[in-house]
C-alpha positions in Angstrom: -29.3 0.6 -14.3 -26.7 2.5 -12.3 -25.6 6.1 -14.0 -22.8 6.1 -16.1 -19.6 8.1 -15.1 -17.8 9.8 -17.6 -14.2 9.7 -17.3 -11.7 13.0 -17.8 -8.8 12.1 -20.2 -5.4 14.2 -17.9 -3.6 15.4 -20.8 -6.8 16.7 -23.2 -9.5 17.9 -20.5 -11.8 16.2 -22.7 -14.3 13.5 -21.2 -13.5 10.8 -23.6 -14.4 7.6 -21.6 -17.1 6.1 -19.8 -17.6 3.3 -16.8 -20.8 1.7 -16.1 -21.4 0.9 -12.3 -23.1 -2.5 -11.4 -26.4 -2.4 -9.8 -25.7 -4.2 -6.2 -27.5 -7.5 -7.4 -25.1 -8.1 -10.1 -21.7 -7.1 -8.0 -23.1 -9.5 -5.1 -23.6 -11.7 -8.0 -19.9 -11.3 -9.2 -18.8 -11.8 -5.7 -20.9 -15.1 -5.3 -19.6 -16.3 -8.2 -15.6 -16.0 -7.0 -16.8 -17.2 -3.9 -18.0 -20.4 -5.6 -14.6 -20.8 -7.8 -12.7 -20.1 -4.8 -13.0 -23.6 -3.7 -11.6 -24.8 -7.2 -8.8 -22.3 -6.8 -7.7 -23.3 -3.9 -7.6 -27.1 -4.1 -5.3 -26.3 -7.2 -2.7 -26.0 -4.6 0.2 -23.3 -4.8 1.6 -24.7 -7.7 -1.2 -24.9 -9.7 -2.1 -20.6 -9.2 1.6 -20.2 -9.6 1.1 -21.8 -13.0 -1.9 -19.9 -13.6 -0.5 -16.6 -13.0 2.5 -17.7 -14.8 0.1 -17.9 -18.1 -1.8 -15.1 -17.3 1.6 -13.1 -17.4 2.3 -14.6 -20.7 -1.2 -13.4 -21.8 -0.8 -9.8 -20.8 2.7 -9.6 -22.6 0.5 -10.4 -25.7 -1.3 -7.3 -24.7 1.4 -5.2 -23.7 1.3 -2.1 -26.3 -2.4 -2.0 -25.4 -2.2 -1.9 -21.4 0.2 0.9 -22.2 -1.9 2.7 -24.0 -4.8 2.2 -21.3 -2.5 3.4 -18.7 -1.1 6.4 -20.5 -4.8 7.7 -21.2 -5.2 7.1 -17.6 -2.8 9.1 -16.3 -1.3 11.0 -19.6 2.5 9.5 -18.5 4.5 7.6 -20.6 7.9 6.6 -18.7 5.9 5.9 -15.3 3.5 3.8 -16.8 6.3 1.5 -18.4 7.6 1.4 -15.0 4.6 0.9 -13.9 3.7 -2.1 -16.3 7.4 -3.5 -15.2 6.9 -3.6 -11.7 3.3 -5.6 -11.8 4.9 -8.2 -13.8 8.1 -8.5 -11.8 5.9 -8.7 -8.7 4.0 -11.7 -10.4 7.5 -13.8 -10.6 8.7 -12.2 -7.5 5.5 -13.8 -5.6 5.2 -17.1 -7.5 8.7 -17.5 -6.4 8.3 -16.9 -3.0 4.6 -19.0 -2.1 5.5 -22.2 -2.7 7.6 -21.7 0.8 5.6 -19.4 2.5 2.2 -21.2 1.9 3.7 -25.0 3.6 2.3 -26.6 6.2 4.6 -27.6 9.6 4.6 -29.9 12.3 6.4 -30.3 15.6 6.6 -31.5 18.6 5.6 -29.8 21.5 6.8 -29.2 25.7 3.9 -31.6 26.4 5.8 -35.2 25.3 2.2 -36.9 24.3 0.6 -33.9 22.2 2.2 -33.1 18.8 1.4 -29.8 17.0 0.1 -29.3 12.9 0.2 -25.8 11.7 -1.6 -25.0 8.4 -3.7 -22.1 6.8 -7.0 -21.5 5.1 -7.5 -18.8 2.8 -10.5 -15.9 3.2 -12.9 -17.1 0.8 -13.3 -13.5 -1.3 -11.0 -10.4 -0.5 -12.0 -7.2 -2.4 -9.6 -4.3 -3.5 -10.5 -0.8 -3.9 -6.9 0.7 -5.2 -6.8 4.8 -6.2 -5.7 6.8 -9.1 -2.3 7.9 -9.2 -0.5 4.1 -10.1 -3.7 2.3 -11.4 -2.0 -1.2 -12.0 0.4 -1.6 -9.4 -2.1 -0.3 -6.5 -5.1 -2.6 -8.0 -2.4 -5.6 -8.4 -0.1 -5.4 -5.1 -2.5 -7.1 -2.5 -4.5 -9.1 -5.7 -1.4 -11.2 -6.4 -0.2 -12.5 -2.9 -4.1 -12.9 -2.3 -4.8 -15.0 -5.3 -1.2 -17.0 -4.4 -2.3 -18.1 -0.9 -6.3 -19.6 -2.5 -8.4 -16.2 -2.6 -11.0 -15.2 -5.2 -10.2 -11.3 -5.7 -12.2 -9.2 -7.0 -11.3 -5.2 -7.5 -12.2 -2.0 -8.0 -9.8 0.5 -9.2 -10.6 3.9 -9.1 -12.9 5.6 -11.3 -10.3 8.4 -12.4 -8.2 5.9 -13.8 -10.3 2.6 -15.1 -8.9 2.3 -19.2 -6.5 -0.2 -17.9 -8.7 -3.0 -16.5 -10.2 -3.8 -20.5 -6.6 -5.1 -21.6 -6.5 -6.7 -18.4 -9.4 -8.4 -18.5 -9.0 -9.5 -21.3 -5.8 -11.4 -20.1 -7.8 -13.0 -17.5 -10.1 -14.4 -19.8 -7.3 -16.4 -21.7 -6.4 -18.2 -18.1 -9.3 -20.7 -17.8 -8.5 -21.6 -14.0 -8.3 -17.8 -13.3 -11.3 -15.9 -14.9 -13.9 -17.0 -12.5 -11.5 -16.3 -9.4 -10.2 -12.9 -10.4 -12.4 -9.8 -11.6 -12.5 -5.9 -11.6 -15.4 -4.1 -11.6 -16.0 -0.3 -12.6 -17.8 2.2 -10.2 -17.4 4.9 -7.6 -17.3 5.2 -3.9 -20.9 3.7 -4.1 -19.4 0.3 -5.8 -17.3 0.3 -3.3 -19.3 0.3 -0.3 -21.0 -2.6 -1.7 -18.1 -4.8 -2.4 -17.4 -4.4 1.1 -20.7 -6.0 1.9 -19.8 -9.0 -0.3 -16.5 -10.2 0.3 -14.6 -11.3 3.6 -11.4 -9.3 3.7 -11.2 -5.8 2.4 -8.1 -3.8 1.2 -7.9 -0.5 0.8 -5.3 2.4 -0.8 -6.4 6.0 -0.8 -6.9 8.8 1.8 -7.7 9.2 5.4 -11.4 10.3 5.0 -12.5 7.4 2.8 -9.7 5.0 4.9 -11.9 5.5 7.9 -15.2 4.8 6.3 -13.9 1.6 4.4 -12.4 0.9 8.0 -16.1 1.8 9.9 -18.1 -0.5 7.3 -15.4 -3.5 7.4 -16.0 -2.8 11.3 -19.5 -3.1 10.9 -19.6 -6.6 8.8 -16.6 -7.8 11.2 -14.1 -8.7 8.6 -10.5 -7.7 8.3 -9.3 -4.5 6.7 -5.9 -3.7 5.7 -6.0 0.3 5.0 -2.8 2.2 3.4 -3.2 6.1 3.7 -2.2 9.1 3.1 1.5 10.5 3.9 3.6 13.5 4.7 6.4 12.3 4.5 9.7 14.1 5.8 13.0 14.3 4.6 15.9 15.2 7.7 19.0 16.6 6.1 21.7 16.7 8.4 24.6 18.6 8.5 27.7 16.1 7.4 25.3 15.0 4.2 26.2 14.9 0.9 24.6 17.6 -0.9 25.0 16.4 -3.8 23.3 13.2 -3.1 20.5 14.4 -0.7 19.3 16.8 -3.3 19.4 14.7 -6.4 17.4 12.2 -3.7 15.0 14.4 -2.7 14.1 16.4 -5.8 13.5 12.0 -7.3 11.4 11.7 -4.4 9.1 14.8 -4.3 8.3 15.0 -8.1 8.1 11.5 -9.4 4.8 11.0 -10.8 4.6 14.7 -10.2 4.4 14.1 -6.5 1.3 12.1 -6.9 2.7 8.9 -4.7 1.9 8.6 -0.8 5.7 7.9 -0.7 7.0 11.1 -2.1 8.6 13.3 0.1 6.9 16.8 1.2 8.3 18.3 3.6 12.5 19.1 4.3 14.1 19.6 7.1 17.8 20.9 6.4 20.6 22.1 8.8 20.9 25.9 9.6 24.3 25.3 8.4 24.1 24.3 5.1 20.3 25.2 4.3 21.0 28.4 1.8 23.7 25.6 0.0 21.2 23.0 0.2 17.9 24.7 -1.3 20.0 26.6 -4.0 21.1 23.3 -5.4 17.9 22.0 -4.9 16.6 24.9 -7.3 18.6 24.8 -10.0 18.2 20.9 -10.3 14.6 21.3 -10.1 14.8 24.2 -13.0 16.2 21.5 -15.8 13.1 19.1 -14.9 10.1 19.8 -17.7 6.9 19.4 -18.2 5.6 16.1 -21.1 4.5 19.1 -22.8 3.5 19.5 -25.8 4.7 16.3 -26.5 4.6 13.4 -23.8 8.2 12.5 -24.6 9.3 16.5 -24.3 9.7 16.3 -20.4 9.9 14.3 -17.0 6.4 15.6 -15.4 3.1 14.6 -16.2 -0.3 15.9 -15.8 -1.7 15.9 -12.4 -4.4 13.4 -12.8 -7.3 13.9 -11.0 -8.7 17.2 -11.6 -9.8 18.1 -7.5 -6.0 17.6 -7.0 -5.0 20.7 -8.9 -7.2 22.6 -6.5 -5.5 21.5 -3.3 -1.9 21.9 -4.8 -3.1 25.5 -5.5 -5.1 25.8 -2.1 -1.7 24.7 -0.4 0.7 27.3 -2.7 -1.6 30.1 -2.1 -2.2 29.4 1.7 2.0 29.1 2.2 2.3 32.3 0.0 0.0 34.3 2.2 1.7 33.3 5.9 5.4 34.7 4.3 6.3 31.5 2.4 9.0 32.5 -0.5 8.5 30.7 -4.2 12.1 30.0 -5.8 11.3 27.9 -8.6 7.3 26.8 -9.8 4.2 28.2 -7.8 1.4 27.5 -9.3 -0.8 25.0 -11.1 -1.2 25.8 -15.0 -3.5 24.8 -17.9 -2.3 24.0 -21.0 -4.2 21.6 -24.0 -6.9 21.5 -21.5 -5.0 19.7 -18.8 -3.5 20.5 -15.3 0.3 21.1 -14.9 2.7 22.4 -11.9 6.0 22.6 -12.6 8.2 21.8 -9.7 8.3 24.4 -6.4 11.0 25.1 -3.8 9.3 26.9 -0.8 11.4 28.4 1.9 10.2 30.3 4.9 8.1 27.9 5.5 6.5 26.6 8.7 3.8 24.6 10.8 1.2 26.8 10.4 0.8 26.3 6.4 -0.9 23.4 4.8 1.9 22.6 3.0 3.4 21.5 5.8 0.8 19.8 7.5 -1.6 18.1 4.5 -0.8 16.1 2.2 -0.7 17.8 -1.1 0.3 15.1 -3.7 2.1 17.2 -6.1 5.5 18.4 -7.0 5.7 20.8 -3.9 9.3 20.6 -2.0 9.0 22.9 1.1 12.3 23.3 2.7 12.9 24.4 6.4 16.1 25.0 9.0 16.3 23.3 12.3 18.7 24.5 14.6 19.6 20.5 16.6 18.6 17.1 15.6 16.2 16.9 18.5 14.3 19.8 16.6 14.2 17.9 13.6 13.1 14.6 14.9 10.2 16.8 16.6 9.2 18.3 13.5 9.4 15.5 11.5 7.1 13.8 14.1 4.9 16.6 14.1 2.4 15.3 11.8 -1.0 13.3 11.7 1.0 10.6 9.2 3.5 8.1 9.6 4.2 6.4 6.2 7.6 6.8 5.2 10.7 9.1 5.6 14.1 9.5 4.8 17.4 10.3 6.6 20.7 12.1 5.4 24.1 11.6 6.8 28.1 11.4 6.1 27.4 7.8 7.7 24.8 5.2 8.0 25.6 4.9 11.7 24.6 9.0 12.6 21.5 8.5 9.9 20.2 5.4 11.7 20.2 6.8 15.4 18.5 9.8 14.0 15.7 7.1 12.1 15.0 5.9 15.2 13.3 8.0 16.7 11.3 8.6 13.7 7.1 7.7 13.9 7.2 5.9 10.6 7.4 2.6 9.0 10.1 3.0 6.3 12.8 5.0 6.6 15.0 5.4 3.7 19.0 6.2 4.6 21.2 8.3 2.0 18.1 8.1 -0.4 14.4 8.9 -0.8 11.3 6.6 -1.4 13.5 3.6 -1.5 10.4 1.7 -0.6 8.9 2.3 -4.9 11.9 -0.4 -5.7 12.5 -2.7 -2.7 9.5 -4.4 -1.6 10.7 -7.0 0.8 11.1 -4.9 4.2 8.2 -5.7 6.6 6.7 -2.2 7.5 3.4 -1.0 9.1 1.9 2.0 8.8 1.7 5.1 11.4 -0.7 6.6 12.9 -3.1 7.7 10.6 -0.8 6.4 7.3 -3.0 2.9 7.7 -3.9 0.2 9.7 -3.4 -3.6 9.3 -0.1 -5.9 8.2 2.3 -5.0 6.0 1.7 -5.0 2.6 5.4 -5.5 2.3 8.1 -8.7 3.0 6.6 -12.6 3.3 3.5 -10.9 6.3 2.2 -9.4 3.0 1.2 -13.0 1.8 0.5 -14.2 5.2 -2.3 -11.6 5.5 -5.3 -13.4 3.4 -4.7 -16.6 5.5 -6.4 -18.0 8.7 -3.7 -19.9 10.7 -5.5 -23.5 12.5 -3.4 -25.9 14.6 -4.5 -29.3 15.0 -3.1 -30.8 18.5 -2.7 -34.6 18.5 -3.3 -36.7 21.1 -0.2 -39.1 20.3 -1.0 -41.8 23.1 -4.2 -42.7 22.3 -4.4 -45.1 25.8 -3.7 -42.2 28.0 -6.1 -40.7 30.3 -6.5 -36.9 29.5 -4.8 -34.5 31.6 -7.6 -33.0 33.4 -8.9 -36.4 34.2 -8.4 -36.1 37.9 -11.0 -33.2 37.7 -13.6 -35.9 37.5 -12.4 -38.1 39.6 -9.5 -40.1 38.0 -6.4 -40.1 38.9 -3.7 -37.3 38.9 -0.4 -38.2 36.8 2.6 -36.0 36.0 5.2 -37.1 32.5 8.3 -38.3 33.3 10.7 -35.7 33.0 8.4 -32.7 32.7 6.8 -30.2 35.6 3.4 -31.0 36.7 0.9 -29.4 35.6 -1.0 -26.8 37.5 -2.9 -28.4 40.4 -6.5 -29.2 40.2 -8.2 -29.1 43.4 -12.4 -28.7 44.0 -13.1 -26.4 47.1 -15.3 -28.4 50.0 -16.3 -24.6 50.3 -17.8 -23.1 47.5 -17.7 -26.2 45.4 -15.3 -24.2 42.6 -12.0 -25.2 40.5 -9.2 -23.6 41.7 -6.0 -22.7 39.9 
């Protein structure tokens, strides 16, 4: 029997929980299982999983107040977690709306007048999830649902920071007769995961670079698709004719929701000489009314921070900044209080390059602000990084924010606001650089990903001699109306086809 892992409760300290890994047999087991229903699942059609997932919506509402509580032990967040809870299930609707379209079949004509063209899809048999910490739902559930909607058996594993959630869930599952044996989540660490990669035919993956790259190596290795999303750095541009008003209210939302423990939050600003003393002053005393959920997790806006190694690198990267001639407005440090890890929100200025903060991603409520002198400056900086998720781009107008996103390495680029991506999911977008690999998770693509496209091409005059007939001796023929085909000849010489 694999070693339990006990599991660190965010707002106590206290271990309080504890996850039981699978021994390989009974995860390849699991995945046999799926891959077995799978061939139910999918001969259901798309509007017989759209009905399923419909019920097993109905069946978590049921179990609401308990998935809540799940994900609030989880994390030790209240208001995120609603959110958190609202988005999965709008993303359920959202999808079973859109399938039924996505997921049909075609047929055509094509340039050749006797050879007509079918286009239709098969799923991958079993796709496997491995989703992080810091939004345990959401991250487990974005691929699962689209996956399940096009004929995959999923199976999951969350992260083992964060795992209270999947007993409500599964418990959902298990009222949905045509879903239980097609959709599962299993508990474990990195170990688990490696071994669910060796079971299933299509990996996706959410967390950092270092483990990104293994998942990526092993998928590599078994020769089956991964679709990694990464880590971020992502970079606010403030430019000079901005609303200050707006870009700091933006920005300050984007760096320290979920207490900056999103790959989409922004960490690191690049403001105008000219207005940069305005700009980080306001940003200050906005980010002075924000408070901690402490004592009480109704008493303020920030959270724990979750994972307890995290605390350490949001230290490392304050102390590190401090040291090369960074100056602390508002913040600074990582504090303990009822056992768990808080940071209140920090404004850094002096800032530059050389600093971690600037460079790694620090997932935490860290906002360092820095002049540029031109745009061109900006853009460079803003470029300067080993990420490429998301950024975001302030202006009087649209028009002068748009030429400047441009020329930004990233795939989504929010204009006049920050992290836009948390609440619009339909904008196709691919990752940068080191941000990820693989289609968009994002728009219809994100569907499209878990299927194998086939065309069947049909003969439609079953009495005419195949094109290449004259190859063997028959005669040469070109349809009426269309360019011949390239010329066939056989070389006396050498005795080989030619071109």
């Amino acid at each position: 029997m694999k070693k339990p892992i006990e599991v660190r409760n965010p707002r106590t300290g206290k271990y309080d929980y504890v996850i039981i890994p699978p021994p390989p047999k009974l995860l390849a087991q699991q995945c046999n299982r799926a891959r077995r229903a799978q061939v139910r699942w999918q001969q259901l059609g798309v509007d017989g999983r759209v009905a399923a997932l419909k019920e097993w919506k109905q069946a978590i509402l049921t179990r609401r107040d308990k998935l809540t509580d799940a994900l609030v032990n989880d994390t030790g967040r209240l208001s995120i977690s609603v959110m958190e809870i609202d988005s999965f299930l709008s993303s359920i609707d959202r999808w079973c709306g859109l399938a039924p379209d996505l997921l049909q079949d075609s047929a055509k004509n094509t340039s050749i007048p006797f050879i007509a063209l079918q286009q239709t899809s098969t799923p991958y048999p079993v796709v496997g999830v491995i989703s992080p910490w810091n939004f345990p739902l959401l991250l487990s559930t974005i691929d699962t649902i689209p996956a399940l909607l096009a004929g995959c058996a999923v199976v999951v594993k969350p992260s083992e920071i964060a795992p209270r959630f999947i007993a409500p869930l599964t418990d959902a599952i298990n009222e949905v007769s045509a879903l239980r044996d097609v959709l599962s989540f299993v508990e474990g660490a990195g170990e688990t995961g490696a071994a669910l990669i060796e079971n299933v035919d299509l990996i996706c993956f959410t967390g950092s670079v270092a483990t990104g790259r293994k998942v990526a190596a092993a998928a590599a290795n078994k020769f089956i698709p991964a679709f990694l999303e990464l880590g971020g750095k992502d970079p606010a541009i403030v430019l000079e004719s901005a609303n200050l008003e707006l870009a700091t209210s933006a920005i300050l939302w984007g760096s320290v929701v979920n207490t900056g423990q999103s790959c989409l939050s922004i960490e690191r600003i690049y403001v105008a000489e000219s207005i940069f003393d305005k700009f980080y002053h306001q940003l200050v005393a906005k980010a002075h009314r924000l408070q901690l959920a402490y004592p009480a997790i109704e008493s303020g806006e920030l959270g724990p921070i979750i994972a307890e190694t995290q605390a350490g690198i949001i230290n490392e990267h304050i102390s590190d900044a401090v040291e090369k001639g960074a100056v602390i407005h508002c913040g600074g440090k990582v504090e303990e209080l009822g056992g768990g890890w808080w940071c209140r929100p920090t404004v850094l200025t002096q800032v530059n390059h050389t600093m971690k903060v600037m460079t790694e991603e620090t997932f935490g409520p860290i906002m360092p602000v820095m002049a540029f002198a031109t745009v061109e400056e900006a853009v460079n900086l803003a470029n300067d990084s080993i990420y490429g998720l998301s950024a975001a781009v302030f202006a009087e107008t649209e028009t002068e924010a748009l030429t400047v996103a441009q020329h930004i390495d990233a795939g989504a680029i929010s204009i006049n606001d920050a992290a836009l991506t948390a609440i619009m999911h339909e904008g196709e977008k691919n990752a940068f650089k080191f941000s990820g690999l693989g289609g968009s998770r994002m728009g219809a693509s994100a569907l499209k990903r878990f299927l194998r496209k086939k065309a069947f091409l049909i003969k439609t005059n079953s009495h005419q001699d195949p094109w290449w007939f004259d190859i063997t001796g028959g005669r040469n023929f070109t349809p009426v109306g269309e360019p011949a085909y390239p010329s066939v000849s056989r070389r006396q010489e050498d005795d080989t086809i030619s071109y």
